[in-house]
C-alpha positions as CSV (number, residue, x, y, z in Angstrom):
1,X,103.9,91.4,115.0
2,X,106.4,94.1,113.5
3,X,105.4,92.8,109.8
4,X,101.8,93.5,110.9
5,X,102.8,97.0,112.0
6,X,104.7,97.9,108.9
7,X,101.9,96.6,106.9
8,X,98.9,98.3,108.3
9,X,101.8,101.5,108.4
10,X,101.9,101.2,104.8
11,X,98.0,101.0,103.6
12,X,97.4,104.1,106.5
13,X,100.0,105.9,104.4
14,X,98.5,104.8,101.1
15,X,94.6,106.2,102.6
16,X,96.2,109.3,103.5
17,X,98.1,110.7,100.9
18,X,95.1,109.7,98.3
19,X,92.3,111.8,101.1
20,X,95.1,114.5,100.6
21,X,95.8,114.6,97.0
22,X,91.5,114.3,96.8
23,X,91.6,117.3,99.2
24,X,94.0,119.8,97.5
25,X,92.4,118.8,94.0
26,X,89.1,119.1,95.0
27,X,88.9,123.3,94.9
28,X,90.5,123.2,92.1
29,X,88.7,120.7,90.2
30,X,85.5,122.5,91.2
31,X,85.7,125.6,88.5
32,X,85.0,123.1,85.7
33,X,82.4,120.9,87.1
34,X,80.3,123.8,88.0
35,X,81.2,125.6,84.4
36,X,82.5,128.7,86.4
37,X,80.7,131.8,84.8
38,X,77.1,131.2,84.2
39,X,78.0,127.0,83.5
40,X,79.5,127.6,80.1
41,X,83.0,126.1,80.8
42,X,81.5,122.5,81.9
43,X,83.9,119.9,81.8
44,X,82.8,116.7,83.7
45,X,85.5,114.8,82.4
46,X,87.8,115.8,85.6
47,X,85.2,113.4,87.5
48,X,86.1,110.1,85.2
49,X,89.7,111.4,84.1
50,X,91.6,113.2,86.7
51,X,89.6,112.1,90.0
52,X,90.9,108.5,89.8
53,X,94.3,109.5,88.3
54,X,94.7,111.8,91.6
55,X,93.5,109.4,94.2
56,X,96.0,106.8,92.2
57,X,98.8,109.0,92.7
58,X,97.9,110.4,95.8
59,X,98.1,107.0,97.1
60,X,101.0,105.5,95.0
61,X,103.6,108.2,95.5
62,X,104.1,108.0,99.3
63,X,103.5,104.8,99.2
64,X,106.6,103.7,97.1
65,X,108.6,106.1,98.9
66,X,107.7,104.6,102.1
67,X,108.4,101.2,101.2
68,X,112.1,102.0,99.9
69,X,112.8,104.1,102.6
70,X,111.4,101.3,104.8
71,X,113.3,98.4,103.0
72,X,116.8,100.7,102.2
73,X,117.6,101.9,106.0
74,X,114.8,99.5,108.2
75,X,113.3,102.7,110.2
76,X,109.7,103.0,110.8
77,X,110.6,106.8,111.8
78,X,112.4,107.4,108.8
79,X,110.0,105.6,106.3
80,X,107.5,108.2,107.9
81,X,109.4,111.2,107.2
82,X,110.2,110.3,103.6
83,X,106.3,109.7,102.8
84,X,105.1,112.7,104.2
85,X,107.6,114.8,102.6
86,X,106.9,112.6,98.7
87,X,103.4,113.2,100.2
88,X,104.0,117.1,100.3
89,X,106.1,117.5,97.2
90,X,103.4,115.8,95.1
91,X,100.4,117.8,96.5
92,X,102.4,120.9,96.1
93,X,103.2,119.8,92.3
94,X,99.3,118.4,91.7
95,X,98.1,122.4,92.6
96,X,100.7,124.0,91.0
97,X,100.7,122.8,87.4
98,X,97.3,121.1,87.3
99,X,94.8,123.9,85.9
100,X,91.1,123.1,85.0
């Protein structure tokens, strides 16, 4: 039954750091699908480029902190923590260098 827990842990972890990463992008991303001023900067390629590259990462980074947390010290607690934070750090680094 713990395996189960860890598991489904794990893919909830995975779901929400990619809705989080897809979140924080999402403002940003909106300038060049729109075109800004009057559509003249229109660049649709952040839809088939940089949407699935986000969501990827979104979901890959916590995820592969959680599961060497989780197989390193064995706390559910501390697996947690350590995603959320990898979570954090990569959201804050996605909207601070990524410009449309």
């Amino acid at each position: 039954m713990k395996e189960e827990i860890k598991g489904l842990a794990g893919f909830l972890v995975a779901c929400l750091g990619a809705a989080a990463a897809l979140l924080a992008w999402a403002p940003l991303a909106r300038v060049s699908v729109e075109g800004g001023f009057e559509g003249i900067h229109r660049d649709l390629s952040v839809l088939y480029v940089d949407l699935p590259l986000v969501a990827v990462g979104g979901a890959v980074v916590p995820l592969a902190f959680w599961l060497v947390t989780l197989r390193r010290f064995h706390r559910l607690w501390l697996a947690a923590l350590a995603a959320a934070a990898a979570a954090a750090l990569g959201i804050w680094g996605l909207t601070s260098w990524w410009v449309p």
